[in-house]
C-alpha positions as a printed NumPy array, in Angstrom:
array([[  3.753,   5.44 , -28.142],
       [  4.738,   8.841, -27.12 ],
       [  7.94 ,   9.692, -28.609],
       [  8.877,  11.853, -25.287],
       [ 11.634,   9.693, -23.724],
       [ 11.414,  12.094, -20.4  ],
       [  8.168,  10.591, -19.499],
       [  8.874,   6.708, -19.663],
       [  9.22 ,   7.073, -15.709],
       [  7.021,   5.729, -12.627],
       [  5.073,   8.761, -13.015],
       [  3.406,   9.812, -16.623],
       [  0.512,   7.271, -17.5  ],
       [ -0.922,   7.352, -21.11 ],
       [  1.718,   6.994, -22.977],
       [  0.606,   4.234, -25.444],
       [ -2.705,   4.763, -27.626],
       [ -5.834,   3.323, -25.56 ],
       [ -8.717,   2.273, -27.378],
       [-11.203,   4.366, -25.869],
       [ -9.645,   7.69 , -23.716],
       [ -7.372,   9.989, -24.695],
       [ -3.615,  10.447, -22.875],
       [ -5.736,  12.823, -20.796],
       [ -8.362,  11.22 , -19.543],
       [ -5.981,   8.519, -18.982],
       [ -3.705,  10.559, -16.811],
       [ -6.812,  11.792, -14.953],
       [ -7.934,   7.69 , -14.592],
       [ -4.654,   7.262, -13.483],
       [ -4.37 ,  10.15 , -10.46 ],
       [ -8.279,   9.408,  -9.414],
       [ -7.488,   6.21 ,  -8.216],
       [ -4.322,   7.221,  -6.335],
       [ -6.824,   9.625,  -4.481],
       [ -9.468,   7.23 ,  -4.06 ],
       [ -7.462,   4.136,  -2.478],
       [ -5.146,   7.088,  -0.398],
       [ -8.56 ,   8.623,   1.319],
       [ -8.535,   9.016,   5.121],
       [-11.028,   6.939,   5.515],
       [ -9.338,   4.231,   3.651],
       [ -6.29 ,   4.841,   5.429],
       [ -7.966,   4.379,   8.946],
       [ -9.561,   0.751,   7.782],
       [ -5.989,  -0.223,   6.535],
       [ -4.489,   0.158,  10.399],
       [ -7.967,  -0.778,  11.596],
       [ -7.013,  -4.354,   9.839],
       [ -3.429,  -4.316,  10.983],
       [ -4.307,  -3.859,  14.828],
       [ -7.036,  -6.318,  14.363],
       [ -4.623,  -9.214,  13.465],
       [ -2.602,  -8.382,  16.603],
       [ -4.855, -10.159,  18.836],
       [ -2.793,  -9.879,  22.604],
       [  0.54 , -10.255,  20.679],
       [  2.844,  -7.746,  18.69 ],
       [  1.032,  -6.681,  15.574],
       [  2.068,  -8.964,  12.681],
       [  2.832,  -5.636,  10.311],
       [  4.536,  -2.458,  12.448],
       [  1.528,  -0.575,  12.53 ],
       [  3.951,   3.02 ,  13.118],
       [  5.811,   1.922,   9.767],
       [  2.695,   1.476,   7.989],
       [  1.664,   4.881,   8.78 ],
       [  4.621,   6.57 ,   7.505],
       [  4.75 ,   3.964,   4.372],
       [  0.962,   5.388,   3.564],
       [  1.658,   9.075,   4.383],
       [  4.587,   9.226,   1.9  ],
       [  2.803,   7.318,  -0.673],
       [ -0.525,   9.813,  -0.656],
       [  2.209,  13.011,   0.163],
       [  4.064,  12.322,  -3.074],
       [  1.033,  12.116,  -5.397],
       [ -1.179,  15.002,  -3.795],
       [  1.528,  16.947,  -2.187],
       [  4.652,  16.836,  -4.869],
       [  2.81 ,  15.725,  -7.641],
       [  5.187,  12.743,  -8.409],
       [  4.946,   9.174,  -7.945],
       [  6.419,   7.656,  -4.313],
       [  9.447,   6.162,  -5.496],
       [ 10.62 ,   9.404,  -7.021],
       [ 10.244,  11.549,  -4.315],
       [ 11.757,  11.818,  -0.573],
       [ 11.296,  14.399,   2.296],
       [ 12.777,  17.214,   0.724],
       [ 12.253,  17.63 ,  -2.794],
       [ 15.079,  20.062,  -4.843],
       [ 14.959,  21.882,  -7.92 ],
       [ 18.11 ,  22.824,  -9.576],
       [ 17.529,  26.112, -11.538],
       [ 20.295,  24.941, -14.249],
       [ 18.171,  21.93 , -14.861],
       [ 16.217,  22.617, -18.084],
       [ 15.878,  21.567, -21.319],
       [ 17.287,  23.679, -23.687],
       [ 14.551,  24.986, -25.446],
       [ 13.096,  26.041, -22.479],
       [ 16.221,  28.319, -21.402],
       [ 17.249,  29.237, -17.818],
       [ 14.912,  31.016, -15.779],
       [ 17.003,  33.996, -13.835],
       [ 17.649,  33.383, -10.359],
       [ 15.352,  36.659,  -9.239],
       [ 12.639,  34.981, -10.408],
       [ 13.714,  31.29 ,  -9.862],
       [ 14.468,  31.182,  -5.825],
       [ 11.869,  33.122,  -4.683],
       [  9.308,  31.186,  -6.376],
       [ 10.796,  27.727,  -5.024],
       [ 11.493,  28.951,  -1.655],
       [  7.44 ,  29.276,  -1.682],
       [  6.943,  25.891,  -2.949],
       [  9.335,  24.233,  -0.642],
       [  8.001,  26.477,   2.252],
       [  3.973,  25.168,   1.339],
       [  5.22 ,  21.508,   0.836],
       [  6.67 ,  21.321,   4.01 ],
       [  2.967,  22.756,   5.84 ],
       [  1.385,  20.301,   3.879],
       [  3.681,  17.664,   4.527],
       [  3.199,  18.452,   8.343],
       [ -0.369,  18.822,   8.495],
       [ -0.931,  15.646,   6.322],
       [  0.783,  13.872,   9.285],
       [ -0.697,  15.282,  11.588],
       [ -3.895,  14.392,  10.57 ],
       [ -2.283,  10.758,   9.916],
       [ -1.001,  10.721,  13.51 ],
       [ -4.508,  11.431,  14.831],
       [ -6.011,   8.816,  13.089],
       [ -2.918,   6.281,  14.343],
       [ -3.719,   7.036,  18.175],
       [ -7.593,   6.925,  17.729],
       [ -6.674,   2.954,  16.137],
       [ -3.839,   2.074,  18.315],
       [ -5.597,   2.879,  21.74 ],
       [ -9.094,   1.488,  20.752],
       [ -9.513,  -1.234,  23.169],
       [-11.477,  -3.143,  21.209],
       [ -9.256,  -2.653,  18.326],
       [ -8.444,  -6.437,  18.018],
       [-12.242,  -7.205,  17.705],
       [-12.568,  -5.555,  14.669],
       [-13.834,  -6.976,  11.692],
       [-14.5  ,  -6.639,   7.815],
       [-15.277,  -8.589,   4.406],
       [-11.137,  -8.731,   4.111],
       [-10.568, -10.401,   7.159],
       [-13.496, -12.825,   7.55 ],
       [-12.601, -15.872,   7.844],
       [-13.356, -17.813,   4.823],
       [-16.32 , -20.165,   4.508],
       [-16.584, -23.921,   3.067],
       [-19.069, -22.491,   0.696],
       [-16.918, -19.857,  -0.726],
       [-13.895, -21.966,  -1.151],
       [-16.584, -24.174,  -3.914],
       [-18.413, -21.3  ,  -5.177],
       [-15.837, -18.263,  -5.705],
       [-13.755, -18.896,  -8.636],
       [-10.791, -17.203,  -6.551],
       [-10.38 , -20.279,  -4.153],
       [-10.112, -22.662,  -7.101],
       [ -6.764, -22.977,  -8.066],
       [ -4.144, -25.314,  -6.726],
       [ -1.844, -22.787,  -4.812],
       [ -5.216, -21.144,  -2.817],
       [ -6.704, -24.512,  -2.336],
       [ -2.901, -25.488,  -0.599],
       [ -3.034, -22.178,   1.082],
       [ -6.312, -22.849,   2.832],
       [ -5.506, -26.38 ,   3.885],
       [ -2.521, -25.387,   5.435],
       [ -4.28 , -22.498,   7.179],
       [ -6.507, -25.088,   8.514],
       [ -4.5  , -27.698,   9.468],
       [ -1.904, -25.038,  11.259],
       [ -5.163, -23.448,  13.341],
       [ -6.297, -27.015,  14.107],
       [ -3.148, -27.568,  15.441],
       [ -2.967, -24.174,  17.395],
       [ -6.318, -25.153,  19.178],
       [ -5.122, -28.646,  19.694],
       [ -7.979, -29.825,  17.538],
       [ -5.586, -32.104,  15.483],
       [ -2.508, -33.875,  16.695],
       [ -0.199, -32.19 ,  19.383],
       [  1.944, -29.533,  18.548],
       [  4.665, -30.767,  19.907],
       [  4.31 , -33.78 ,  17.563],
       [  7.295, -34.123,  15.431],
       [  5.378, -35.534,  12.221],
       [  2.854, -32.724,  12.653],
       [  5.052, -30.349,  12.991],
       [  7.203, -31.422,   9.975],
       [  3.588, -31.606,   7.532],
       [  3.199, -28.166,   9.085],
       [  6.611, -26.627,   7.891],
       [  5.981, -28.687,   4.64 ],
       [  2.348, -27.073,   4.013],
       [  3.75 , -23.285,   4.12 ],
       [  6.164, -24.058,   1.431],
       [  3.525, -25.638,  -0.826],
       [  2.032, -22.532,  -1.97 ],
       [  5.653, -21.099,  -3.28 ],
       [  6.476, -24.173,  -4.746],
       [  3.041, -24.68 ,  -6.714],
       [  3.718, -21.176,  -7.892],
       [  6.808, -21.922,  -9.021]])
């Protein structure tokens, strides 16, 4: 284990012995796949699958907050250099805030150089945004938007649930027959909705999963 206490945090990775790569190549591991998950193009299929499950209704997840939820979470690693949960709009540096052995840096030098860095955070902060916001509109006022359609939202198929080993346990197998017997009810393929001992197996079936779980 590292015997830095500073870097137990949300932010360093490495910091027990791995088998194979060094604390480096771990940290590099680590920051890669922030960047690859937080790409644009990833970002666009993420609201791409939020408008698509709005059908003619309000979209299930607020596809504005999702946006902003994304753009800090890519910001903070690329921009700040800092994991999401440790950072905020404006990040400050306090020039008294060293470790000793590192001594105070003198304000001539200090201020100027963060003034800078706040200065080119903020443009990057903005354009990242922008370039967010562009790729919000182009979603939002696709009118085919709710027609859209991917492995992660296709519906799932009687084969799969007996062939892929992540449909096999008891909470996913509850899951799915209460997602089934809910949209038979919703297209009045089972008993009416208005039934009372439907509707009470239906209210039953969405707690099922929890309490399996549990």
């Amino acid at each position: 284990m590292d015997p830095d206490l500073n870097k137990y945090d949300l932010h360093h990775s490495g910091l027990t012995a791995h088998p194979r790569m060094s604390g480096e190549e771990w940290d590099r591991v680590y920051r890669r796949a922030w960047r690859r998950y937080y790409t644009f193009e990833h970002v666009e299929t993420i609201l791409r699958r939020i408008a698509a499950s709005r059908g003619v209704g309000r979209f299930r997840v607020p596809l504005t907050a999702t946006m902003f939820n994304i753009g800090w979470f890519k910001g903070s690693v690329e921009i700040e250099g800092i994991h999401p949960l440790e950072s905020g709009v404006l990040r400050r540096r306090y020039r008294r805030d060293r470790r000793p052995e590192r001594g105070i840096e003198p304000a001539w030098r200090f201020y100027p150089r963060e003034i800078v860095r706040i200065a080119t955070a903020q443009a990057r902060w903005a354009a990242l945004f922008a370039r967010l916001g562009l790729i919000y509109w182009r979603v939002a006022r696709d009118p085919r938007r709710a027609q859209y359609m991917d492995a992660a939202l296709a519906p799932v198929r009687d084969d799969e649930v007996e062939t892929h080993e992540l449909y096999r346990s008891d909470a996913a197998r509850a899951y799915l027959g209460q997602e089934r017997r809910l949209d038979d009810l919703r297209h009045g393929r089972g008993e009416p909705a208005n039934d009372k001992k439907a509707a009470r197996r239906a209210a039953e079936d969405i707690n099922e999963p929890e309490r399996l779980a549990g």
